[in-house]
C-alpha positions as CSV (number, residue, x, y, z in Angstrom):
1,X,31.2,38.0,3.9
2,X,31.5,35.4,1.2
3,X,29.6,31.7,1.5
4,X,31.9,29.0,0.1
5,X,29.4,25.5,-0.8
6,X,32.0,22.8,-1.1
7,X,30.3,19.2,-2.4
8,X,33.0,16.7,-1.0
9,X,33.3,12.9,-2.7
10,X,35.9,10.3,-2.0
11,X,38.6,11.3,-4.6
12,X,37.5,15.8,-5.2
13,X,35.6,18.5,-3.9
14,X,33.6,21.0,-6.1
15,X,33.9,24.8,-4.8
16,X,31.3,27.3,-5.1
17,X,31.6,30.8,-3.8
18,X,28.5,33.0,-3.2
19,X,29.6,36.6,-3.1
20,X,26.4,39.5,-3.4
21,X,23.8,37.0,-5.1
22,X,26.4,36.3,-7.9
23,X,27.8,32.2,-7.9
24,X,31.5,32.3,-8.8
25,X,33.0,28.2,-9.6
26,X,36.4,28.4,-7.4
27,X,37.2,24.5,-9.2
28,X,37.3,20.5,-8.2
29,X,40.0,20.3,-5.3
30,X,41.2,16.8,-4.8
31,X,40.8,15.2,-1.3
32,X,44.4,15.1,-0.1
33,X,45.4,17.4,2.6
34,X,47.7,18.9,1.2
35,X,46.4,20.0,-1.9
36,X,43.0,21.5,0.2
37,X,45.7,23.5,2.2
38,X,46.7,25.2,-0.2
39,X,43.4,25.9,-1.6
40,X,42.5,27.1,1.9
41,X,45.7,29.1,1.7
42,X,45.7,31.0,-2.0
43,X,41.5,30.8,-2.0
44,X,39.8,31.7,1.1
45,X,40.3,34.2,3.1
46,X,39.7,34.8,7.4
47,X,36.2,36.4,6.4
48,X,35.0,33.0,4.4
49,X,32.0,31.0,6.0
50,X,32.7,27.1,4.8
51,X,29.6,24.7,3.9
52,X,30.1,21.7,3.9
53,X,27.8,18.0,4.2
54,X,28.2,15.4,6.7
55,X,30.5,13.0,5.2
56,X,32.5,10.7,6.4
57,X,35.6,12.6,5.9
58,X,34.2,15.9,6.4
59,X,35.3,16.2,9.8
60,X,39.1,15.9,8.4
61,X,37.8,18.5,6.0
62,X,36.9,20.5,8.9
63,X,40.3,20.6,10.4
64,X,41.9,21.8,7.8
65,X,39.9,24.4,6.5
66,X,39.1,26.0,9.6
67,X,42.5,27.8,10.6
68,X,42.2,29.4,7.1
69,X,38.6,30.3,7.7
70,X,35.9,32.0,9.9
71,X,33.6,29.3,10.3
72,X,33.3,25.8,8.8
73,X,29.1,24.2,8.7
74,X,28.8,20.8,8.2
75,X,25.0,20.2,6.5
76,X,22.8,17.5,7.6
77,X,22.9,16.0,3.9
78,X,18.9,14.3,4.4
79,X,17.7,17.4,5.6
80,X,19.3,19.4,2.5
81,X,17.9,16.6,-0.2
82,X,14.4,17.9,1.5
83,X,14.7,21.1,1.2
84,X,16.6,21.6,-2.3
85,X,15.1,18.9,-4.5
86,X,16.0,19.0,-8.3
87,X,15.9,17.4,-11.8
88,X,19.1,18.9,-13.1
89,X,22.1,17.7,-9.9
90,X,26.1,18.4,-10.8
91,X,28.4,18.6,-8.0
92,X,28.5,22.7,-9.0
93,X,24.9,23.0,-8.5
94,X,25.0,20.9,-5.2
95,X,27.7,23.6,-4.0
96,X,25.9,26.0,-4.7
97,X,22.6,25.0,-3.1
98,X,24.5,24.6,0.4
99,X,26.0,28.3,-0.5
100,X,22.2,29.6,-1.1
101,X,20.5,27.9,2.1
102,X,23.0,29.1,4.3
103,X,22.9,32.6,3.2
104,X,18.9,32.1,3.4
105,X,19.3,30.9,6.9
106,X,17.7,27.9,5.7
107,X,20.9,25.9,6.4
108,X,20.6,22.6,9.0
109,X,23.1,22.3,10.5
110,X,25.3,19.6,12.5
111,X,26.9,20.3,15.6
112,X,30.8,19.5,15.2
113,X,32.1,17.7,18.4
114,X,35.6,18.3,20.0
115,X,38.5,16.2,19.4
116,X,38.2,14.1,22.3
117,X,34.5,13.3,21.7
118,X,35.6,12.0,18.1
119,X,37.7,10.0,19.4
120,X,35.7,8.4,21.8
121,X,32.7,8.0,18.8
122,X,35.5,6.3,16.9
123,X,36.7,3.8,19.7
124,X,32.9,2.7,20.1
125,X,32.1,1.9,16.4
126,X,35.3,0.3,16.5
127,X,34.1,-1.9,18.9
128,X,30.7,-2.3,17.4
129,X,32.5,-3.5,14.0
130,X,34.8,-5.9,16.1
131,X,31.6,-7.2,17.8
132,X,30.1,-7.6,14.7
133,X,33.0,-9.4,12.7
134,X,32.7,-12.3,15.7
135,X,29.3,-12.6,15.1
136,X,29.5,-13.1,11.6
137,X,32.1,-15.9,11.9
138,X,30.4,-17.7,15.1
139,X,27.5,-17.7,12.4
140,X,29.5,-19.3,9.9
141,X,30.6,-22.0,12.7
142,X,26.8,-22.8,13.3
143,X,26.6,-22.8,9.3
144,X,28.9,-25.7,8.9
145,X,27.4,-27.3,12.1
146,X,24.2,-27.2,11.0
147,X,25.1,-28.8,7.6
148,X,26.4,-31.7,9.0
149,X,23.1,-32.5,11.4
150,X,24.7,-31.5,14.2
151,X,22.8,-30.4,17.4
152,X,23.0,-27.0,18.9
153,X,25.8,-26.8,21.4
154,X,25.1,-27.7,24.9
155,X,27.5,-24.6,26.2
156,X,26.7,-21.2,26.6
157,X,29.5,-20.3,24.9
158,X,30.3,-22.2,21.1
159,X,34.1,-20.5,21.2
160,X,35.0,-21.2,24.9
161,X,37.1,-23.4,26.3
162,X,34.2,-25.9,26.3
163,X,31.9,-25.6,23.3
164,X,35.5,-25.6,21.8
165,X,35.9,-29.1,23.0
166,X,32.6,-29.9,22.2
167,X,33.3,-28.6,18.8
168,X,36.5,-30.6,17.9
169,X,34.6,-34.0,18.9
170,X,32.1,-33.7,16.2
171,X,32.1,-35.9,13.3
172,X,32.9,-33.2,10.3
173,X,34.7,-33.8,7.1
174,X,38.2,-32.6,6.5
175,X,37.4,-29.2,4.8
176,X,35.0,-28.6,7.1
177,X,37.4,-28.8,10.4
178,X,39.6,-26.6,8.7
179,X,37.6,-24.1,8.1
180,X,36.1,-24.0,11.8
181,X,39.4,-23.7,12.6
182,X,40.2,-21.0,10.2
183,X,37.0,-19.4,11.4
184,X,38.6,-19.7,15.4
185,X,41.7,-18.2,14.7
186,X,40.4,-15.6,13.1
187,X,37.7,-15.4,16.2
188,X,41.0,-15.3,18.4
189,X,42.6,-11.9,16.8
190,X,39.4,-10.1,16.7
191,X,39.0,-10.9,20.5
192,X,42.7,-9.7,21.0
193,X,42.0,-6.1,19.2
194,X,38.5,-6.4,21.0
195,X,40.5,-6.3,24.2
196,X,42.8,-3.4,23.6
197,X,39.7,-1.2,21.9
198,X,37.9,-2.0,25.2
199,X,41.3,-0.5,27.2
200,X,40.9,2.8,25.8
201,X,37.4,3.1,26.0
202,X,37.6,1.9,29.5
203,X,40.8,4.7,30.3
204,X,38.6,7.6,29.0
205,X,35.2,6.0,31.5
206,X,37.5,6.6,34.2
207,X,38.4,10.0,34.0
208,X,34.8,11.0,32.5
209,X,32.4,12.0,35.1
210,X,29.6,11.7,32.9
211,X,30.0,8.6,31.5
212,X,30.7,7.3,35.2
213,X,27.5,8.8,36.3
214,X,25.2,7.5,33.1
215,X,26.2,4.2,34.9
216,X,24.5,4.9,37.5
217,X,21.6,3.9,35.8
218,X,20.4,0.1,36.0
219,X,21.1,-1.7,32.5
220,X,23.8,0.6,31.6
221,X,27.6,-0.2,31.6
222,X,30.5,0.8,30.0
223,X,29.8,0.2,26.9
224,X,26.4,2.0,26.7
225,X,27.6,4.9,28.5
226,X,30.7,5.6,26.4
227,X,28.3,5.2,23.4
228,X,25.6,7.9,24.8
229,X,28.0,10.1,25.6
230,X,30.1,9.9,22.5
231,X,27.0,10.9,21.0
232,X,25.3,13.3,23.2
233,X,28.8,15.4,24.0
234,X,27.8,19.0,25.3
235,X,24.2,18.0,26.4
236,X,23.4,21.9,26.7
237,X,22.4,22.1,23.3
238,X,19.8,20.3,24.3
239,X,17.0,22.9,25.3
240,X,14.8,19.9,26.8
241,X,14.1,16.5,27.1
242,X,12.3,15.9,24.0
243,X,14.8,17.4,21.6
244,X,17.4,14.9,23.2
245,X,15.1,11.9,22.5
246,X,14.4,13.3,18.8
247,X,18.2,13.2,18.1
248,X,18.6,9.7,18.9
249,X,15.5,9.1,16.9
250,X,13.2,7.6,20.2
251,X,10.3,10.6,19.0
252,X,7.3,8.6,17.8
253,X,6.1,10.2,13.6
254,X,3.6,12.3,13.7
255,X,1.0,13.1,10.5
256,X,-1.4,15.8,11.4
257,X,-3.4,18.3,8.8
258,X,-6.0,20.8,9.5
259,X,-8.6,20.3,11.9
260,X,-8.0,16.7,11.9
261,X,-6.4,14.2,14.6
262,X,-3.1,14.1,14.8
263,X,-1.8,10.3,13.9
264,X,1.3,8.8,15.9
265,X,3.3,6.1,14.8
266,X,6.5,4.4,15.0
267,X,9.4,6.2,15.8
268,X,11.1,8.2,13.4
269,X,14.7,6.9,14.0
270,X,16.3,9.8,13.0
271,X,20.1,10.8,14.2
272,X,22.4,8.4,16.2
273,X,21.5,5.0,15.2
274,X,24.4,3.5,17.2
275,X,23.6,5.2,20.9
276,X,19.5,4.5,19.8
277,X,20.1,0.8,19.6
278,X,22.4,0.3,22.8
279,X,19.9,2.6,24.7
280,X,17.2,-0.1,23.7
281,X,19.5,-2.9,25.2
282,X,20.2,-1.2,28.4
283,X,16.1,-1.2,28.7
284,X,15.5,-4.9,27.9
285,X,18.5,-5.2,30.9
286,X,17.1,-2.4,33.0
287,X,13.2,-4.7,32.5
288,X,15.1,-7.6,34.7
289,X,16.5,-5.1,37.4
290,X,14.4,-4.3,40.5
291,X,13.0,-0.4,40.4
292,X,10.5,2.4,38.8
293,X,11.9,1.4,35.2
294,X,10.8,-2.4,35.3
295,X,7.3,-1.2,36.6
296,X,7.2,1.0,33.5
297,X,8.2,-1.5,31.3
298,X,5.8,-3.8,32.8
299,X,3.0,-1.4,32.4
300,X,3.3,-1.1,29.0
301,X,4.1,-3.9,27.9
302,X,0.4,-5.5,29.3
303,X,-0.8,-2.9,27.0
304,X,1.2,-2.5,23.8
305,X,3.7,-5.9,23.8
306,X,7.2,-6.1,25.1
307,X,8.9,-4.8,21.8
308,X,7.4,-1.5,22.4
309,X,7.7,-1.2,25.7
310,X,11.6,-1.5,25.4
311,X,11.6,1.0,23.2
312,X,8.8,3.2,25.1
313,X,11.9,2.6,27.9
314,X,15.0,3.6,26.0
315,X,12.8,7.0,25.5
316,X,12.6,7.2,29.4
317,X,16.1,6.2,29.9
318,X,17.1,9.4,27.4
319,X,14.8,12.2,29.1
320,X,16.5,10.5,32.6
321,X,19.8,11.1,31.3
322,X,19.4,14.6,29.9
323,X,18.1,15.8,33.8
324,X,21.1,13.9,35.1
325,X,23.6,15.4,33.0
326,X,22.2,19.0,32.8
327,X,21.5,18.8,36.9
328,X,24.8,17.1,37.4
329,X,23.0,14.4,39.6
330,X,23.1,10.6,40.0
331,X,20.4,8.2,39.2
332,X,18.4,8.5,42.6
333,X,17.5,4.6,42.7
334,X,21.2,3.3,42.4
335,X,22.5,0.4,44.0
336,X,25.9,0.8,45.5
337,X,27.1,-2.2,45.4
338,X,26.2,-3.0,42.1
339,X,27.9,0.3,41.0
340,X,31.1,-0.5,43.0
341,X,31.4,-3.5,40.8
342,X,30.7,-1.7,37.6
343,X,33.5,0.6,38.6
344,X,35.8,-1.8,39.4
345,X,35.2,-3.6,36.0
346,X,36.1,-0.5,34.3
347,X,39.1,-0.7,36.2
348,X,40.6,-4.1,35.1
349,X,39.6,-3.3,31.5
350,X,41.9,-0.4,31.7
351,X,44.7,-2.5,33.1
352,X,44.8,-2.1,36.9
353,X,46.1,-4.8,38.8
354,X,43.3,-7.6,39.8
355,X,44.6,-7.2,43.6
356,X,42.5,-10.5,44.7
357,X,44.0,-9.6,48.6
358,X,42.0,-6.5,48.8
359,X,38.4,-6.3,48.8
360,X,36.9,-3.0,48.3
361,X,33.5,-2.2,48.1
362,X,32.8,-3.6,44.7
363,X,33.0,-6.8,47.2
364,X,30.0,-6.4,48.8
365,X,28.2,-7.0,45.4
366,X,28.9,-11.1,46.4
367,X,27.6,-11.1,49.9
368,X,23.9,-11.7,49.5
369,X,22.9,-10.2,52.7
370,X,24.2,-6.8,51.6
371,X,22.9,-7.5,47.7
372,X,19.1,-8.1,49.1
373,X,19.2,-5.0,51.4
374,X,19.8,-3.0,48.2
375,X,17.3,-4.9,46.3
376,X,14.5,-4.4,48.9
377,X,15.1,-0.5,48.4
378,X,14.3,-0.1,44.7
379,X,11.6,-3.1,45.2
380,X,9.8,-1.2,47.3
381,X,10.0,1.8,45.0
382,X,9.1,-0.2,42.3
383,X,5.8,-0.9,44.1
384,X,5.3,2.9,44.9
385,X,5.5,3.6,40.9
386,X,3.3,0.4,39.9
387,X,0.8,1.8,42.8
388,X,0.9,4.9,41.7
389,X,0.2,4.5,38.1
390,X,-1.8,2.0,38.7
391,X,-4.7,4.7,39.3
392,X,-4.1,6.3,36.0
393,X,-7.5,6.3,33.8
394,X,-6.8,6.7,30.0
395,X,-8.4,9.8,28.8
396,X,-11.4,9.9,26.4
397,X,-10.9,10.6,22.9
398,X,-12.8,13.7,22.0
399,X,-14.9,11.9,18.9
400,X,-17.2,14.2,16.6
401,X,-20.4,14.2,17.7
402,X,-22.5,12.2,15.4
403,X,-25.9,14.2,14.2
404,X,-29.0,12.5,15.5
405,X,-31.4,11.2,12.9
406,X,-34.9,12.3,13.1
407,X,-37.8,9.4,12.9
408,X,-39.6,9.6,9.3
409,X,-42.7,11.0,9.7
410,X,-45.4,8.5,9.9
């Protein structure tokens, strides 16, 4: 078997083969497909193992390398700076390092994710750069408003119909109008392609039984659930909880030497930074919805401060979701209702008719009797967890004993 190390840039690749402990230079292979085709084709063969780092074209690497090939590795490129630290770095010796840990076994690997999992990871930072393209220009509007000493407006919403209103009957110069107006239209087309990127997202929800389960839980929507799935995928390569919550970084660093006590501190935010953050919104959302999770959040955050305790939830949320997806179960506490509505949301982003003469069960969400009868079932567990826990004593440290010193003698 022969270990090809491949350091991939932007414009070329560097190719190292490892062959019986002697390091062969197979040459720089530009990044077109067509040209790495044929290196595949006239350079490997069907007994070559591939390593490659995460880039963010490696996974278009991947697919066109791995007909030729039997097995394409994708690196975890922080883990391999770690472990193969040196002075003297060319893209030769960089191949060949990936060539040498995998043939060590020292290789860490990234798991590769189907086709329809990329694309769904796609969709979402799609959206999350849309979302964040809006914000930027809405702070740009405030920029120019606050310049001219105008007060914060009085609507919810500065780009709606009525802060709109409220916009164009301040007193601003010339320049100025024009380039909130500039800054609107623009506003306008990202909120159009916002609007078809939420379509397909919202097509692939409905035929996904996981991400239609994950909303099951309180705080989570759509949005979150495509997200955590997207990054999760095949959740049984997740032995346990815990090695779920260290992917999407919620583990809290550890330092620990000899006999000494081990030290905990702040998470180590490691892995999926996207899913991470929208699993710590879904916990400030799930702190305001009756059940066990607000009681948690609650509970902590008398001791350690809110901030925390959202994040202490977003670590629950992820060991919740790993039992639901590897049991195949719902979230026990959910409210019907309130998931009929989140359903039929998902519905009319994918482009169903409204049908305003038919009222399904997503309905019931607006009849208060029917919301209240929900809410007084995860109330009262809510009370059952906050009672429960509520009989928790910390444990005792187990602190050196200190030696006792004797009286001087008189």
């Amino acid at each position: 078997m022969r270990i090809v190390g491949m350091d991939i840039h932007r414009v070329a690749a560097e190719a190292v083969a490892l062959l019986d402990g002697k390091l062969v230079k197979l040459g720089r292979i530009p990044m077109l497909r067509e040209r790495l085709e044929e290196f595949a084709r006239t350079q490997l063969t069907h007994d070559d193992h591939v390593i490659v780092e995460a880039t963010g074209n490696a996974a278009a690497v991947v697919e066109v390398l791995a007909p030729h090939v039997d097995r394409v590795v994708i690196a975890n490129p922080k883990q391999v700076r770690l472990i193969a630290h040196a002075k003297v770095k060319t893209d030769a010796i960089d191949a060949a390092v990936l060539a040498k840990l995998y043939a060590s076994g020292f290789l860490p690997e990234v798991w590769v994710p189907d086709e329809a999992t990329l694309a769904l990871r796609r969709q979402v930072a799609r959206r999350t750069q849309l979302i964040r393209q809006r914000v930027r220009l809405k702070n740009l509007i405030q920029s120019i408003l606050h310049a001219h000493l105008i007060p914060p407006c009085p609507h919810g919403n500065l780009t709606g119909i009525s802060g709109r209103k409220w916009i164009a009957a301040q007193r601003l110069p010339d320049d100025e109008r024009a380039a909130v107006q500039r800054h609107l239209a623009q506003i306008d087309l990202i909120e159009g392609s916002l609007k078809d990127v939420e379509a397909d997202i919202a097509k692939v929800a409905m035929a996904d039984p996981a991400i239609r389960r994950l909303m099951t839980l309180p705080g989570v929507d759509m949005t979150v659930a495509s997200g955590v799935a997207a990054a999760i995928g095949d959740v049984r390569r997740f032995d346990d909880p815990t090695k779920l919550v260290g992917y999407l970084g919620l583990n809290p660093s550890t330092r620990q030497s000899g006999e000494g006590r081990a030290y905990h501190g702040r998470i180590t935010k490691q892995g999926r930074g996207q899913a991470r953050g929208m699993l710590v919104e879904a916990a400030w959302a799930a702190a305001r919805s009756p059940g066990p999770l607000r009681a948690f959040f609650q509970r902590v955050a008398a001791k350690r401060g809110k901030p925390i305790a959202a994040v202490a939830t977003a670590r629950k949320l992820a060991m919740i979701i790993w039992h639901m997806l590897t049991k195949g179960e719902d979230y026990i506490w959910v409210r019907p209702a309130l998931l009929a509505r989140k359903f039929r949301s998902i519905e009319l982003k994918a482009g169903l008719p409204p049908e305003h003469s038919k009222r399904g069960a997503a309905y019931d969400y607006n009849i208060p009797e029917k919301r209240a009868a929900e809410r007084v079932r995860v109330e009262a567990a809510e009370e059952e967890y906050a009672g429960f826990t509520s009989r928790w004593r910390a444990k005792p440290r187990n602190r050196p004993q200190r030696e006792k010193k004797m009286p001087a003698p008189a």
